[in-house]
C-alpha positions as CSV (number, residue, x, y, z in Angstrom):
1,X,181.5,164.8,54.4
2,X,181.0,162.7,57.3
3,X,178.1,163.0,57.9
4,X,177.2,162.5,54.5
5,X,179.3,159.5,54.4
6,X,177.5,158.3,57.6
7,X,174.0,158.7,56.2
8,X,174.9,156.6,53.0
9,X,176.5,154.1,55.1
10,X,173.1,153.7,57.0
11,X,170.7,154.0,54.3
12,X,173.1,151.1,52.5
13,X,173.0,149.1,56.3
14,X,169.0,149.8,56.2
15,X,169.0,148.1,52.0
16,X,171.1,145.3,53.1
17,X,169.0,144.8,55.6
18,X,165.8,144.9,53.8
19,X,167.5,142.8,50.8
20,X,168.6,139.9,53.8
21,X,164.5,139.9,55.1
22,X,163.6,139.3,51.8
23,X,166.1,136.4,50.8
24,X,164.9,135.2,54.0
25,X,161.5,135.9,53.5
26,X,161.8,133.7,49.7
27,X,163.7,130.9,51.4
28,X,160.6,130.4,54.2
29,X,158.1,130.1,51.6
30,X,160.0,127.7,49.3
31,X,160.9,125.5,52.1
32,X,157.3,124.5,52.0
33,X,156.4,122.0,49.4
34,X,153.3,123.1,47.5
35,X,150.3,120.8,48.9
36,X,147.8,119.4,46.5
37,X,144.5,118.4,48.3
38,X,142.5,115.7,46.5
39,X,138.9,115.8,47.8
40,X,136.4,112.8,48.7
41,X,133.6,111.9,47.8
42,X,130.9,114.7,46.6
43,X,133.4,117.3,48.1
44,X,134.3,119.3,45.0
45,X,132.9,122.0,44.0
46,X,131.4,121.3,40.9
47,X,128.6,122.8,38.2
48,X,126.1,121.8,35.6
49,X,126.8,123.8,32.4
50,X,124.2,124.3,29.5
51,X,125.3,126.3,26.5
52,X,128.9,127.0,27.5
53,X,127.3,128.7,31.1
54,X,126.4,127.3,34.5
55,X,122.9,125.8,34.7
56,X,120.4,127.7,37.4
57,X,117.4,126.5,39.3
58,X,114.0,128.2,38.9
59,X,115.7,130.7,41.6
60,X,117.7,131.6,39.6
61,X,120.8,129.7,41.4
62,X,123.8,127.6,40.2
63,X,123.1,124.1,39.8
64,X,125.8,122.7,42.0
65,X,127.1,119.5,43.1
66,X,126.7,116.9,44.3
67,X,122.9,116.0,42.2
68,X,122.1,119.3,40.4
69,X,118.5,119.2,41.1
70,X,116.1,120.9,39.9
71,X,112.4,120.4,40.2
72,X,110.7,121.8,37.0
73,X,107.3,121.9,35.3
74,X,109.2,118.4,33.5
75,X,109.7,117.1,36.7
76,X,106.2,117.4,39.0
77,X,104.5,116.7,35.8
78,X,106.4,113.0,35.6
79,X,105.6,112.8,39.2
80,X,102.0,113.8,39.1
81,X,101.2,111.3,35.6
82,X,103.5,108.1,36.7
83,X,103.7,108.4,40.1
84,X,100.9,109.4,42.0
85,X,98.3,107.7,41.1
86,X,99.6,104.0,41.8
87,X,101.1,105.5,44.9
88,X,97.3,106.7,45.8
89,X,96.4,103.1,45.1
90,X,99.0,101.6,46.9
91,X,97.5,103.6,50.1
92,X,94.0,102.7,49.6
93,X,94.7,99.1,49.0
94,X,97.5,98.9,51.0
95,X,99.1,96.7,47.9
96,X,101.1,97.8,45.0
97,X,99.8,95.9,42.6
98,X,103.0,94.7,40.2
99,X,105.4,97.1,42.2
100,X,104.3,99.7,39.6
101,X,104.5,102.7,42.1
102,X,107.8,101.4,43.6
103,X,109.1,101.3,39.8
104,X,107.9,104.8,38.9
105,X,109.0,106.6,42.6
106,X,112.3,104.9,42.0
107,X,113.2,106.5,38.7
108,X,111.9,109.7,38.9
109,X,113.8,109.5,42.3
110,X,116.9,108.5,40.1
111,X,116.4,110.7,37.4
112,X,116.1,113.7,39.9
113,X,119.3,112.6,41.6
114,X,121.1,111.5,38.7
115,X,119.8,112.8,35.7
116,X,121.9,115.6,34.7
117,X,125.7,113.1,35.0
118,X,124.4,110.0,33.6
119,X,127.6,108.9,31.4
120,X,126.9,106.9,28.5
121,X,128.8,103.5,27.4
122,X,132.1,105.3,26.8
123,X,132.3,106.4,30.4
124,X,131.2,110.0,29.2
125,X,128.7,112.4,30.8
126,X,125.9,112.9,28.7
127,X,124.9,116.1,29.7
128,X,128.1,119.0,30.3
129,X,128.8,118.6,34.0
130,X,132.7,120.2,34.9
131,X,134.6,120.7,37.7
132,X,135.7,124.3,39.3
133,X,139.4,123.8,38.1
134,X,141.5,126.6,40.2
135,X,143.8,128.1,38.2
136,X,146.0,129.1,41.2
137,X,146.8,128.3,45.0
138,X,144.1,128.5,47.3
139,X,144.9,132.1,48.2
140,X,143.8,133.2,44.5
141,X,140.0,131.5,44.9
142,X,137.1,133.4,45.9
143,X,136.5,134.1,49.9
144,X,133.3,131.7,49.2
145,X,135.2,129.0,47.5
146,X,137.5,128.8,50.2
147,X,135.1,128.8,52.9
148,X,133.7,125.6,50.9
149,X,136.8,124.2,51.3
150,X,137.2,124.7,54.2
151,X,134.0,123.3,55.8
152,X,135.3,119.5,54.4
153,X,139.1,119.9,55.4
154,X,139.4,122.5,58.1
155,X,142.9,123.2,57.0
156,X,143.7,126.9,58.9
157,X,146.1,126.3,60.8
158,X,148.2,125.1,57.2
159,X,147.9,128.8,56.4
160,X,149.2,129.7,59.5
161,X,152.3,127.9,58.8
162,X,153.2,127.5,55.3
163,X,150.5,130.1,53.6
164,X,147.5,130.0,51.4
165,X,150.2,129.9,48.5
166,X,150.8,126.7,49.2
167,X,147.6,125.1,49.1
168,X,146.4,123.7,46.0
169,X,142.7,121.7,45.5
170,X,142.3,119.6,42.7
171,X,138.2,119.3,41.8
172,X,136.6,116.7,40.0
173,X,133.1,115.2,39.4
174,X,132.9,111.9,41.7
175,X,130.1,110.0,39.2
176,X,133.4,110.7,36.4
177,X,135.4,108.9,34.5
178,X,138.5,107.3,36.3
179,X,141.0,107.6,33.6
180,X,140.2,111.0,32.5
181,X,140.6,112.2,36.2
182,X,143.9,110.3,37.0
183,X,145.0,112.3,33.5
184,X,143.5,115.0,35.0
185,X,145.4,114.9,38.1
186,X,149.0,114.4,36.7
187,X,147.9,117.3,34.4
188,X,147.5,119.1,37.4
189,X,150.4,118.3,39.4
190,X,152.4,119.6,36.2
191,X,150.7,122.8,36.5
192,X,151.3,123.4,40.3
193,X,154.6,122.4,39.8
194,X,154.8,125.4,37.2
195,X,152.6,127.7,39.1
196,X,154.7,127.2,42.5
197,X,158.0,127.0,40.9
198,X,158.4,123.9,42.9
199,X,160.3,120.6,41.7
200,X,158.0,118.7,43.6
201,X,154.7,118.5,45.3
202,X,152.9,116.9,48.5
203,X,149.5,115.1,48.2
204,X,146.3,114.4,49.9
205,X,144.6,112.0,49.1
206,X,141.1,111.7,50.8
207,X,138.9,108.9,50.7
208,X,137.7,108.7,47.1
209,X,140.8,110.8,46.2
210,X,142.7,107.2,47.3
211,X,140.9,105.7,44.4
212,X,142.1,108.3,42.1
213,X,145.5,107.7,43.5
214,X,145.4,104.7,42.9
215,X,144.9,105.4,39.2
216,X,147.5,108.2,38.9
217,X,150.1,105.5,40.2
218,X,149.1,102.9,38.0
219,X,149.4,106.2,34.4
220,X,153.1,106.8,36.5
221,X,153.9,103.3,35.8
222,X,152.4,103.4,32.1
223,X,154.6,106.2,31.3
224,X,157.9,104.6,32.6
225,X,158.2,107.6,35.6
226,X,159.1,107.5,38.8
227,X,156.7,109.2,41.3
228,X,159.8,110.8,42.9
229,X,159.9,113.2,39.7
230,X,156.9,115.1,40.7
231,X,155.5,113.6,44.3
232,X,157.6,114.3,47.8
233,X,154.9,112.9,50.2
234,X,152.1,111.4,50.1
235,X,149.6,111.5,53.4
236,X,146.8,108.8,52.5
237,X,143.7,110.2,54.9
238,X,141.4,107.5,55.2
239,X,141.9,106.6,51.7
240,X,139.6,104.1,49.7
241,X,142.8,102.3,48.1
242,X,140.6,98.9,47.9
243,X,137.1,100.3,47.7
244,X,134.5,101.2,49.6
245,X,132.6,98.3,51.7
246,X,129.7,100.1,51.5
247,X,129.1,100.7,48.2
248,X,130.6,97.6,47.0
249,X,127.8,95.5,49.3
250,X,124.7,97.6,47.5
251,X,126.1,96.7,44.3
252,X,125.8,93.2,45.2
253,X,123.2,93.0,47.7
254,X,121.3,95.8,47.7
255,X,119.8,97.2,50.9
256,X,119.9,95.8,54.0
257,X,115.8,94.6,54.4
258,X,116.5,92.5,57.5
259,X,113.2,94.0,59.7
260,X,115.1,94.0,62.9
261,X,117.7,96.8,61.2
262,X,115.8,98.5,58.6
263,X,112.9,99.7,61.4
264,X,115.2,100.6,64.2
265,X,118.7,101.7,63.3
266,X,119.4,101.5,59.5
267,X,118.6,105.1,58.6
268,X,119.4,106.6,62.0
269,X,122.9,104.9,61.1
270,X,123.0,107.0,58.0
271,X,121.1,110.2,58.9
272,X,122.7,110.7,62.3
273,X,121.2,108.5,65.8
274,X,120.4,111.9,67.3
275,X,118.8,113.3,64.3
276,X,115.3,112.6,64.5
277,X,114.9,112.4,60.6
278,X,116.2,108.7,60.9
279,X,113.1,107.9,63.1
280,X,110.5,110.0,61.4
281,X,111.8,108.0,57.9
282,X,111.0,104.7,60.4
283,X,107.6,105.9,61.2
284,X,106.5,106.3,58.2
285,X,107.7,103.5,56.4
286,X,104.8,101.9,58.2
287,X,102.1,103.8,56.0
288,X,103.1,100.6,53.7
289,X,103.1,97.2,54.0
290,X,106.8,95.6,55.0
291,X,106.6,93.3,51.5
292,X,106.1,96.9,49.4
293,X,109.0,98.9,51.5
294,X,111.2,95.9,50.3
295,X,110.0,96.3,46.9
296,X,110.6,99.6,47.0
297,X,113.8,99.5,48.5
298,X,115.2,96.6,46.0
299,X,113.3,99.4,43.0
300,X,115.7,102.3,44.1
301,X,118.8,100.1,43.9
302,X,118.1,99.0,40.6
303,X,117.2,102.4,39.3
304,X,120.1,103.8,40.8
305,X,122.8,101.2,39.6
306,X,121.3,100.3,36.3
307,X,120.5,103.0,35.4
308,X,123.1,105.6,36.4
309,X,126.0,105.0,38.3
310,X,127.4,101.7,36.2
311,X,128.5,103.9,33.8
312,X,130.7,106.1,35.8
313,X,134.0,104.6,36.1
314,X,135.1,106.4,39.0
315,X,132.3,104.7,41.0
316,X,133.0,101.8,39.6
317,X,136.7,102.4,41.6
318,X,134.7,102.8,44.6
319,X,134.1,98.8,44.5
320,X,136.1,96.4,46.7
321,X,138.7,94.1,44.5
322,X,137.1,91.1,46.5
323,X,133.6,92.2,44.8
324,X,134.5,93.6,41.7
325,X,134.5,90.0,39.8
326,X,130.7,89.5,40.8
327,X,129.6,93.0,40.2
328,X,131.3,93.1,37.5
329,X,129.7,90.0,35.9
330,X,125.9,91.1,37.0
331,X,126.1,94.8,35.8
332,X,128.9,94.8,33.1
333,X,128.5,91.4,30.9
334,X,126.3,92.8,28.5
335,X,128.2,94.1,24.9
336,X,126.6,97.5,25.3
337,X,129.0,97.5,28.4
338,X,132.0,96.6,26.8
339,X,134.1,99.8,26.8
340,X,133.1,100.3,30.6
341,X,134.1,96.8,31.2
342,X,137.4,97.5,30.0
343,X,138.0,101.0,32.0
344,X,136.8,99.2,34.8
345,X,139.0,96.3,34.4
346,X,141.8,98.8,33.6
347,X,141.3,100.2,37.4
348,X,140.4,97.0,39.0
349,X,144.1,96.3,37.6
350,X,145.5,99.5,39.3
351,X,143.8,98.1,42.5
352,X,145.5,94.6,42.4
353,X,148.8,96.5,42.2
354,X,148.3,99.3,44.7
355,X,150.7,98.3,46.8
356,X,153.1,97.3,44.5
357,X,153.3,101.3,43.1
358,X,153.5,102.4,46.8
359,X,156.6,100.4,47.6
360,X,157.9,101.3,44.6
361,X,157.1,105.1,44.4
362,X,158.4,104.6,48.5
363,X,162.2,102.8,47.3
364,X,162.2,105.9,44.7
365,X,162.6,108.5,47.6
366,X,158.5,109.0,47.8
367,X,157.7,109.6,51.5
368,X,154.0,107.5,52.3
369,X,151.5,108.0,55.1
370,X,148.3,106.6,55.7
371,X,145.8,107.5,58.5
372,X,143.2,105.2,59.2
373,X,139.9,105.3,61.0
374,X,138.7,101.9,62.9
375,X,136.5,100.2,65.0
376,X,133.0,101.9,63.3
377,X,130.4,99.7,61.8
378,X,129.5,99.6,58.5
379,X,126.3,101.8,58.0
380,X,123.4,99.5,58.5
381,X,121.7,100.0,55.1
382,X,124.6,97.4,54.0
383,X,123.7,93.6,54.5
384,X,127.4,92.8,55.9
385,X,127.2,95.9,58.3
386,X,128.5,93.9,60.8
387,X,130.8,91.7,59.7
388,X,133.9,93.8,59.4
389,X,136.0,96.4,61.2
390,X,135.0,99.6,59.2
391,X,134.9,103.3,59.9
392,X,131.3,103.6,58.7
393,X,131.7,103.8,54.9
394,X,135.1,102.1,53.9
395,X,136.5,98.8,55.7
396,X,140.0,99.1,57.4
397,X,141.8,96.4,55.4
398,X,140.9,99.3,52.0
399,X,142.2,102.1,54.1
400,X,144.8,100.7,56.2
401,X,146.7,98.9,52.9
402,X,145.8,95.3,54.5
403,X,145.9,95.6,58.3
404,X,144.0,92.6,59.6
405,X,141.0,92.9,62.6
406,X,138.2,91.2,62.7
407,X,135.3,92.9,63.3
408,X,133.9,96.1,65.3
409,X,135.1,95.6,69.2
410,X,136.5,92.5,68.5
411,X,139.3,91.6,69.8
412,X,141.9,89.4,67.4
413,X,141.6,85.7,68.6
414,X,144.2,84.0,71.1
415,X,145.5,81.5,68.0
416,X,145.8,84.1,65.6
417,X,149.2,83.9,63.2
418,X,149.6,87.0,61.1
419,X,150.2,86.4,57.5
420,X,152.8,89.0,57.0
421,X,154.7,91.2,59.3
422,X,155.8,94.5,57.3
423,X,157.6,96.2,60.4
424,X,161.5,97.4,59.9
425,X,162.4,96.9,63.2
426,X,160.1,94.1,65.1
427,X,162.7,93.3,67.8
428,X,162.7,96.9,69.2
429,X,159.3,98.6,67.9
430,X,156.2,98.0,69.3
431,X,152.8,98.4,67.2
432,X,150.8,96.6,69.3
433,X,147.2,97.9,69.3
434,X,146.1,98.9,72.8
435,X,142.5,97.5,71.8
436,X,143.5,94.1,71.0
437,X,141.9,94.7,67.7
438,X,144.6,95.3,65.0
439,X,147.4,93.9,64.0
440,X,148.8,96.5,61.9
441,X,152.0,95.5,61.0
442,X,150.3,93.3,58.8
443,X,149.3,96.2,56.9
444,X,151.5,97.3,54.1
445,X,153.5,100.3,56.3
446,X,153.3,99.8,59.9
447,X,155.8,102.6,60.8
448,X,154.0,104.9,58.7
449,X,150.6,104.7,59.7
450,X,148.3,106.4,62.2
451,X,144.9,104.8,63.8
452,X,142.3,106.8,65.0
453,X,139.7,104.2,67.5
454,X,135.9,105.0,66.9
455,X,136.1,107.6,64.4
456,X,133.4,107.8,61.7
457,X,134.7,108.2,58.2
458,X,132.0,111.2,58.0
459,X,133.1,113.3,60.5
460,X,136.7,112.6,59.7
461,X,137.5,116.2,59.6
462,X,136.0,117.1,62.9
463,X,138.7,115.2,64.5
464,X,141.2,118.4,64.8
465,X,143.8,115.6,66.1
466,X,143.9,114.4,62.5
467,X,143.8,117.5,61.0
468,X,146.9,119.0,63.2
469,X,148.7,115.6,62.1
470,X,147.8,115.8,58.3
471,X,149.6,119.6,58.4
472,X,152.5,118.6,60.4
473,X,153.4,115.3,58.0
474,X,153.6,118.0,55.1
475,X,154.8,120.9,56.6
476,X,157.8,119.2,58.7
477,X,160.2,117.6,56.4
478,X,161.7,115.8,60.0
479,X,158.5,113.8,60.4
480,X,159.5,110.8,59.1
481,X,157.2,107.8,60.9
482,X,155.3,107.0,63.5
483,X,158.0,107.3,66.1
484,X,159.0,110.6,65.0
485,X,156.6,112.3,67.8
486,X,155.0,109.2,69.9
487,X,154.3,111.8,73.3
488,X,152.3,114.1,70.8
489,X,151.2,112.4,67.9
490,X,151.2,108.3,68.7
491,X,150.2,105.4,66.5
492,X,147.3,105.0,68.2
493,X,144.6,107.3,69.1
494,X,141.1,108.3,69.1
495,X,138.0,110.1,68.2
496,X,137.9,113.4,69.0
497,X,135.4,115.7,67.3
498,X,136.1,119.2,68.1
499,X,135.0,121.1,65.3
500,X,131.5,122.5,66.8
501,X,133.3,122.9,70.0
502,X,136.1,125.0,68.5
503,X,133.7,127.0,66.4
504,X,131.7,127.7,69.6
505,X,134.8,128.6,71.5
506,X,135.5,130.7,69.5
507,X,132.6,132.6,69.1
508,X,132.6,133.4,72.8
509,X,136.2,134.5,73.3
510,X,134.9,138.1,72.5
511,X,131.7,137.8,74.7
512,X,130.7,140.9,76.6
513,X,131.2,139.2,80.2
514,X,129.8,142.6,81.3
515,X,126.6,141.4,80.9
516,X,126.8,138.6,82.8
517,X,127.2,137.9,86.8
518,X,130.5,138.0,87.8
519,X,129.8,134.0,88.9
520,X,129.1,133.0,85.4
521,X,131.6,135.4,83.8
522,X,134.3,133.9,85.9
523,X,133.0,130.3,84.7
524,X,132.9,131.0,81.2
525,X,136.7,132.2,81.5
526,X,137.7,128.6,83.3
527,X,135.8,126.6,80.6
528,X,137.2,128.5,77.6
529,X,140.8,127.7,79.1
530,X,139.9,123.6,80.0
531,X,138.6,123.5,76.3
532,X,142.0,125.2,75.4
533,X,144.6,122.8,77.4
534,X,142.2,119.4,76.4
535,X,142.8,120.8,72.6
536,X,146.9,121.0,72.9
537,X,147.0,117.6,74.0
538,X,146.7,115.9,70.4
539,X,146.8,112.4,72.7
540,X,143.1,112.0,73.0
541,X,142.0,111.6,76.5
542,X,138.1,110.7,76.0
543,X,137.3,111.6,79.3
544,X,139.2,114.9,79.4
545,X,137.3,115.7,76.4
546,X,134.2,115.0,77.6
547,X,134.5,117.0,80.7
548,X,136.1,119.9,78.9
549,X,133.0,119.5,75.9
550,X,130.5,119.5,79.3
551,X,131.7,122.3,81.2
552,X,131.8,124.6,78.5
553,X,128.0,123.5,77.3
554,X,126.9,124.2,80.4
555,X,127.7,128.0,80.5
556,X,127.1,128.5,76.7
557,X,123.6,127.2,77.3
558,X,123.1,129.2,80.2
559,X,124.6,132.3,78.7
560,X,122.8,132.0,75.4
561,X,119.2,130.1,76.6
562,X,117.0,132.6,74.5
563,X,119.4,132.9,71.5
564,X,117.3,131.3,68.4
565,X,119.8,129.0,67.8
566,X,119.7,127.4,71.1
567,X,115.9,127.4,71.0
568,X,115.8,125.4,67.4
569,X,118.5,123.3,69.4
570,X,116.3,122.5,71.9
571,X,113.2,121.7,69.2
572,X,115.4,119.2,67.3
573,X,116.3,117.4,70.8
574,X,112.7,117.0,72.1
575,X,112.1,115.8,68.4
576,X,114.9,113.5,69.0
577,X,113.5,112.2,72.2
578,X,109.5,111.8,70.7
579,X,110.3,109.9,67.5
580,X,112.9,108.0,68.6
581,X,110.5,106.7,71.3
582,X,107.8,106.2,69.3
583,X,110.4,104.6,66.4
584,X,111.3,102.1,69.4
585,X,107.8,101.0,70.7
586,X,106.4,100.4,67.6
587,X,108.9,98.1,66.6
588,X,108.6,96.5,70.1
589,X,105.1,95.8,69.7
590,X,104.2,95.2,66.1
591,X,107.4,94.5,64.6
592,X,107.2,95.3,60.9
593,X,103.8,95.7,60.8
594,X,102.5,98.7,58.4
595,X,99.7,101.0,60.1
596,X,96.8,99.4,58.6
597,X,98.0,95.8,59.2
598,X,98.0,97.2,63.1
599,X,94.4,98.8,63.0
600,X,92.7,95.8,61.1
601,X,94.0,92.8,61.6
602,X,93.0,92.9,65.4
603,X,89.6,93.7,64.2
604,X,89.6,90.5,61.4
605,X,91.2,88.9,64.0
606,X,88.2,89.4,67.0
607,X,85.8,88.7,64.4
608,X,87.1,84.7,63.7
């Protein structure tokens, strides 16, 4: 009987037990606030549908975002009847007679493009373009889907602590409709709420997904809410709460056609300055005359803007405040525009008053953080590249709420008297930017936002510094402001992008070092651990970096000299080096002289 009562008394010891690991195990994963990830910019995944099913190619293959192209018997036949011919001419003559094959390139190049999510006057896509809408947390989407997640907001190490169950992405089409998707979003935040069982949920907003912020605040308001009711943090990531400088200066301006920019370093800017592509585009803009390339480029704007993207209200939130009144009065006066005039106006409204819902949503018990990149130029395609501090794409003042600088490396002048001062504490903070070029308590919420020095908005999610600070502001309800962690994540840092390195890394921690001298062996064990100890210190130390990116290079390369991969690396850089040259010493000699204005005009030249 004793026995027996021993026996129960463990297996009801061994139930407890079990029953205590899983109350413990429940009160772990509820501590986490369900995170809802709002993408950028052409980073959902999204599908062209035709009768009720997802469009294919002639491969037979979705037709995905961001354009959904497809080059059909339709399309080459339009290229081949409009297009070629005055572009044949255009060669012989070296003259496009009335810009006619600068028109037609231009709008089959925007039809291809943009054809299939053209909106019409309502602010509605024409054709049936959708969103993936996830119907659960990241852990219920496909292996693929995730991976696509992934590869623009490298988010592991937020399944590491608080589990894929906690990770929510909300999809939408970027040429949309900006009301629909800020309806959309609050419908969604409901729904996570419901799915997670949570009272409340985090957000990240990401560039674009700012934007749509700013228009889910703005239906909050509307509806008499507080943002406390559903929202517990908010972490702003490079967020375009006041536009994008970029897009707002093509609206206006169009391209940048100043000769010394557009035939060195305007497309380089875009494509990459060690992609060759950039200089190849530069060489062969010379196979027409500078006045056509112009034309041409002043074509595609048109054809782009006019014909396609005016109507999607969502760019149309993309557009600084500063140039919404002129854009809006050269692309949305007409009456056919009225009913995008309004949705635009309602936005450009929600814009004016971005801050006001912040500081609002922030005295309802809303926690706010913004991290901002800095000190990038605009990309040179833009006419005002280089008269404001950007981070490639978006100017600092959109993404920092109103921090003041000047321009790229400059410093802020020895008069200067700051407008506003937003800090809680300025007798015993300090927020003073290292650089000289900031003065961020100017900005909206100095204690609650990071800056990242030299960091293009592109490759934003390279920077595993930012990443690692985006996870810890919604996993760690004790991070409260920029002085919570100063030794390891300060208000000021730097570029840092890691995310080939780290891939890299990786790849070789399982190398067989039997195959290698015990030399090199040795030194690929060293450089694996310097890249290890530069990546725990989340203070950027540019030089560190460097040295730890260098050393480990130099071993991979060695290692893996006749891999494929390292040969096609190899290829791109000698390309790199050829047309970059090339690029460089035609513009130093002949300026923006076409091919065939070099080759004759000598000759017409020696004969007067």
């Amino acid at each position: 009987m004793k026995k027996m009562k021993k026996v129960l008394a463990v297996i009801l010891a061994v139930t407890l037990a079990l029953s205590c690991m899983s109350i413990i195990g429940y009160s772990t994963k509820e501590e986490y606030v369900p995170t809802i990830i709002i993408p950028g910019l052409f980073q959902s995944e999204t599908y062209a549908y035709e009768n009720g099913e997802i469009a294919v190619d002639a491969n037979g293959e979705p037709l995905a975002g961001p354009f959904y192209v497809s080059i059909g018997e339709e399309e080459i036949t339009e290229i081949v009847t409009k297009a070629l011919v005055p572009i044949m001419k255009m060669f012989i003559t070296q003259e496009d007679k009335d810009q006619l094959a600068a028109k037609e390139v231009s709008k089959i190049l925007a039809k291809i493009l943009m054809g299939k999510q053209r909106s019409d006057a309502n602010g509605e896509f024409i054709d049936d373009v959708r969103p993936a809408v996830y119907e659960g947390s990241v852990a219920t989407i496909t292996e693929k889907q995730r991976t696509q997640m992934l590869s623009h907001f490298p988010v592991q190490e937020y399944f590491d602590i608080a589990g894929m169950e906690n990770l929510y992405v909300f999809n939408y089409v970027s040429t949309g409709n900006m009301i629909q998707t800020a309806k959309d979003l609050y419908d969604y935040i409901q729904f996570v709420k419901k799915d997670s069982g949570s009272d409340k949920v985090n957000l990240i907003p990401v560039s674009q997904g700012g934007s749509i912020t700013n228009g889910l605040m703005k239906l909050y308001d509307e509806k008499g809410i507080s943002m406390s009711k559903d929202i517990n943090r908010i972490v702003f990531t490079v967020p375009a709460l006041d536009g994008a400088a970029l897009l707002g200066d093509c609206y206006r301006y169009g391209f940048n056609k100043n000769a010394d920019v557009l035939y060195t370093t305007a497309m380089p800017s875009v494509i990459g300055y060690e992609n060759y592509l950039g200089y190849v585009i530069n060489i062969l803009m010379r196979l027409m005359p500078n006045t056509d390339v112009d034309n041409l480029l002043d074509e595609i704007a048109d054809a782009m803007v006019n014909g396609y993207l005016k109507y999607s209200t969502l760019l149309w939130g993309l557009i600084p405040s500063g140039d919404y009144p002129a854009c809006r009065d050269k692309y949305l006066a007409d009456d056919e525009m009225k009913e995008i005039r309004r949705q635009a106006d309602w936005y450009y409204d929600a814009q004016l008053n971005s801050e006001k819902y912040i500081l609002q949503a922030i005295e309802d018990g809303v926690k706010v953080f913004d991290i901002v990149d800095t000190n990038v130029e605009l990309y040179q395609l833009a006419v005002s590249h280089d008269k404001q501090n950007c981070d490639g794409i978006i100017h600092v003042d959109s993404t920092s709420m109103g921090a003041y600088s000047v321009n790229v490396g400059t410093k802020l002048p020895a008069d200067y008297v700051a407008a506003r001062n937003n800090c809680s504490d300025p007798k015993n903070h300090n927020h003073t930017d290292p650089e000289g070029i900031m003065d961020v308590c100017s900005g909206l919420l100095p204690e609650h936002t990071f800056y990242f020095s030299g960091q293009n908005h592109a490759t934003t999610a390279s920077n595993d510094v930012i990443m690692t600070l985006i996870i810890q502001l919604v996993t760690d309800e004790s991070f409260t402001s920029v002085h919570s962690y100063p030794d390891k994540f300060p208000q000021f840092n730097y570029s840092r992008e890691t995310k080939k390195l780290r891939e890299d890394v990786d790849a070789m921690r399982d190398y067989d070092t039997s195959t290698l001298s015990g030399e090199d062996a040795k030194e690929l064990g060293e450089a694996i651990a310097q890249v290890d100890k530069m990546l725990d210190n989340k203070v950027v130390d540019v030089e560190e970096f460097e040295a730890a990116n260098d050393r480990f290079y130099n071993i991979y390369n060695k290692i893996t000299s006749g891999d494929s991969a390292k040969t096609t690396e190899g290829i791109n850089r000698a390309l790199y080096i050829i047309t970059r040259t090339v690029s460089d010493v035609l513009y130093y000699i002949y300026g923006d002289k076409a091919f065939s204005e070099m080759a004759i005009k000598p000759i017409i030249d020696s004969v007067k």
